[in-house]
C-alpha positions as CSV (number, residue, x, y, z in Angstrom):
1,X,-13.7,-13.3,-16.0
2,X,-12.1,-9.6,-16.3
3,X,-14.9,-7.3,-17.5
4,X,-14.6,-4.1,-19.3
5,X,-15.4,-0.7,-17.9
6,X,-18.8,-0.6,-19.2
7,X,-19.6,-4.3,-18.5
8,X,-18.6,-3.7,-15.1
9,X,-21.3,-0.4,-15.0
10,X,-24.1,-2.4,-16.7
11,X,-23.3,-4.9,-13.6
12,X,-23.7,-2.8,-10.8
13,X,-26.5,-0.9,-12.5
14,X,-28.8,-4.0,-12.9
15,X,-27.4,-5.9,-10.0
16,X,-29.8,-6.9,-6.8
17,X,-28.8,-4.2,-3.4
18,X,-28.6,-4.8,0.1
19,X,-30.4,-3.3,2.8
20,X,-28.2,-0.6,2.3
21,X,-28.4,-0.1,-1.3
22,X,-24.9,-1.8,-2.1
23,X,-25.1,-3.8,-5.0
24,X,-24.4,-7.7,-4.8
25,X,-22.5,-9.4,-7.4
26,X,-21.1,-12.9,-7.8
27,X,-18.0,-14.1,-5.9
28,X,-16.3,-14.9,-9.1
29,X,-16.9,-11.5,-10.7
30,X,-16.1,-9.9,-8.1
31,X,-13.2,-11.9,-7.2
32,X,-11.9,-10.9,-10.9
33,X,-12.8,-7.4,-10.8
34,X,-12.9,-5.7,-7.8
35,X,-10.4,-3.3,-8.1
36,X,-12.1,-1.9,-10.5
37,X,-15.8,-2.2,-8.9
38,X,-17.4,0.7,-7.5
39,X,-16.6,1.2,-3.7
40,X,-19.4,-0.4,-1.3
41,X,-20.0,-3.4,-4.0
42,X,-20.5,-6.7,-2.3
43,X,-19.9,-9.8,-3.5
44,X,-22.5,-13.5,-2.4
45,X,-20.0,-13.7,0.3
46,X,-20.1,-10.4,2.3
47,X,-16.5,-8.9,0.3
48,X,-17.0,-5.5,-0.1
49,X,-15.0,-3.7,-2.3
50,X,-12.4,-0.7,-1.4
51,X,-10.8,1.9,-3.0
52,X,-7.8,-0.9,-4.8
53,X,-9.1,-3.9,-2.8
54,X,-11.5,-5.3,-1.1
55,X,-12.7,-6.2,2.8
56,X,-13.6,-9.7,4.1
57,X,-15.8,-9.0,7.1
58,X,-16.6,-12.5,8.0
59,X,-19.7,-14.3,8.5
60,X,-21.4,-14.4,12.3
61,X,-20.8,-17.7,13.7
62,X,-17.7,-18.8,11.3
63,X,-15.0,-20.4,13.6
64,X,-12.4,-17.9,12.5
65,X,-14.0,-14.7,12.6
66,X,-14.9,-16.1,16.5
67,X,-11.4,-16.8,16.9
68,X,-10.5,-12.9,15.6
69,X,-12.6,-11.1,17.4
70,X,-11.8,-13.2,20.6
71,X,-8.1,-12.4,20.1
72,X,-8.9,-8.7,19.6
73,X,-11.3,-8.6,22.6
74,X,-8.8,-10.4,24.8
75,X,-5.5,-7.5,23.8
76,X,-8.0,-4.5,24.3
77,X,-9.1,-6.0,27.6
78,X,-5.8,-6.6,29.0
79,X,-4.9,-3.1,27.3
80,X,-8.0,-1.2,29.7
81,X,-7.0,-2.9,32.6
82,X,-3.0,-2.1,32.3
83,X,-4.6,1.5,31.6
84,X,-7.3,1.4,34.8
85,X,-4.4,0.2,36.9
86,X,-1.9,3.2,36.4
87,X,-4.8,5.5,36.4
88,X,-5.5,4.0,39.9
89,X,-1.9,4.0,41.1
90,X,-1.1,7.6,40.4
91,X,-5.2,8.5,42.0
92,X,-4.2,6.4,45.3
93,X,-0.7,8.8,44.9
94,X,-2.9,11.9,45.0
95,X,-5.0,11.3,47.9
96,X,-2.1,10.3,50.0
97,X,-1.5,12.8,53.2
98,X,1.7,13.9,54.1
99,X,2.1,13.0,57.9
100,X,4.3,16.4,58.3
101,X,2.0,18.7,56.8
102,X,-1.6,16.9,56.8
103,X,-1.7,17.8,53.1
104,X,-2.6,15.9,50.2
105,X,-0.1,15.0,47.4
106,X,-2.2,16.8,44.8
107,X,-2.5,20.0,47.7
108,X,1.5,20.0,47.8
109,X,2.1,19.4,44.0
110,X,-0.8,22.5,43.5
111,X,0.7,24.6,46.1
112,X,4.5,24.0,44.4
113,X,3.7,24.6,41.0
114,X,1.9,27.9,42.3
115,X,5.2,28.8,43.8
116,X,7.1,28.1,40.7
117,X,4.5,30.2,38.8
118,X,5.1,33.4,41.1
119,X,8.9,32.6,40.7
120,X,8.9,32.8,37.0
121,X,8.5,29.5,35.8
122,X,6.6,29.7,32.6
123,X,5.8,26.0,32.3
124,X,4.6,26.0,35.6
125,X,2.2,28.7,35.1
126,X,1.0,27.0,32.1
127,X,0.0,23.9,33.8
128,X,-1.6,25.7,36.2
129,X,-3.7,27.6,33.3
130,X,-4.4,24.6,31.4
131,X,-5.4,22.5,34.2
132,X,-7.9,25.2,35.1
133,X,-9.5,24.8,31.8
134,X,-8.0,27.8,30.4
135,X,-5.4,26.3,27.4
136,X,-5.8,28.2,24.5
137,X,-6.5,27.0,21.4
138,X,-4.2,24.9,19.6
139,X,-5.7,26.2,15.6
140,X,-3.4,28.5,14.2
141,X,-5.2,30.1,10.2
142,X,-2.3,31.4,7.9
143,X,-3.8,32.9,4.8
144,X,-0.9,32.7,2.6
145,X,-1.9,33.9,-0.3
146,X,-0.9,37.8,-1.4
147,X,-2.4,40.6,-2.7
148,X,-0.5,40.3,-5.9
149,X,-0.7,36.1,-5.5
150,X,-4.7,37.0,-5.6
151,X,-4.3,39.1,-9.1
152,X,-2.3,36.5,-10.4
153,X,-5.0,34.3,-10.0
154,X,-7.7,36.3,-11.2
155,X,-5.9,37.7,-14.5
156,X,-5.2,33.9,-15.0
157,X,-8.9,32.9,-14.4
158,X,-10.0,35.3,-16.8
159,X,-7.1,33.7,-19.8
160,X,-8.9,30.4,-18.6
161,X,-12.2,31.6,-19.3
162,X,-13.3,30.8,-16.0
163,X,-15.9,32.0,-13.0
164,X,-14.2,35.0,-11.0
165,X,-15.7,34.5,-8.4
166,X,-14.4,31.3,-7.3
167,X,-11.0,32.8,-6.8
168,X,-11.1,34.0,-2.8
169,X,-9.8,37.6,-2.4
């Protein structure tokens, strides 16, 4: 049954809450109205309801939500382990010794991107900055707003009738 705006207020006002304070409402209601249903509202069944739709968390022990969460658990595993695995590859790559110069790999790929560096090399200089901890920030603030954009504002603030000082200068 489609309720009205205030119907559905009057509702969630008087309905029981959760733990959490979400209200509880009927399936069917909510089945019926939960676009429209404040966001958090939860239906008998666990639904909650989203901005335009709703959730369906699942219930602990129901075969399918098992089944989900198996299937998720499973893909993230095997995802970890592909990750672990080339993680360990390039590590047993860096502790390698060249025979020739009883060097490690990660010695000789140091001691040629410092080269590159005193050569010129701007990218190699930056890897050797950034990998020392030294990477500038990234956060670049623009005010874009002019002088004259700024007196715009504020003579139209003051037409509007409104506060002054909310308008930054």
């Amino acid at each position: 049954m489609k309720l009205s705006p205030e119907e559905i207020k009057e509702l969630v006002d008087t309905a029981p809450t959760d733990e959490k304070g979400r209200p509880i409402i009927s399936d069917d209601v909510f089945m019926d109205n939960y676009k429209e249903l404040p966001e958090g509202t939860k239906s008998d069944s666990g639904k909650i309801a989203t901005r335009g739709g709703y959730l369906d968390p699942g219930k602990k022990g129901d075969p399918k939500t098992i089944e989900n969460c198996s299937k998720a658990g499973k893909a993230s595993q095997a995802a970890n382990a592909e990750r672990r695995k080339i993680a360990e590859t390039i590590d047993i790559f860096l502790k390698t010794v060249d025979k020739e110069t009883g060097k490690t790999m990660q010695e000789k790929i140091v001691e040629a991107m410092g080269l590159k560096a005193m050569d010129g090399c701007v990218g190699a200089a930056e890897f050797i900055r950034d990998t020392v901890g030294e990477k500038p920030s990234d956060n670049v603030s623009l005010d874009v707003m002019t002088d004259g954009d700024k007196e715009l504002m504020t003579n139209l603030m003051k037409r509007l009738g409104l506060d002054e000082g909310s308008v930054k200068k």
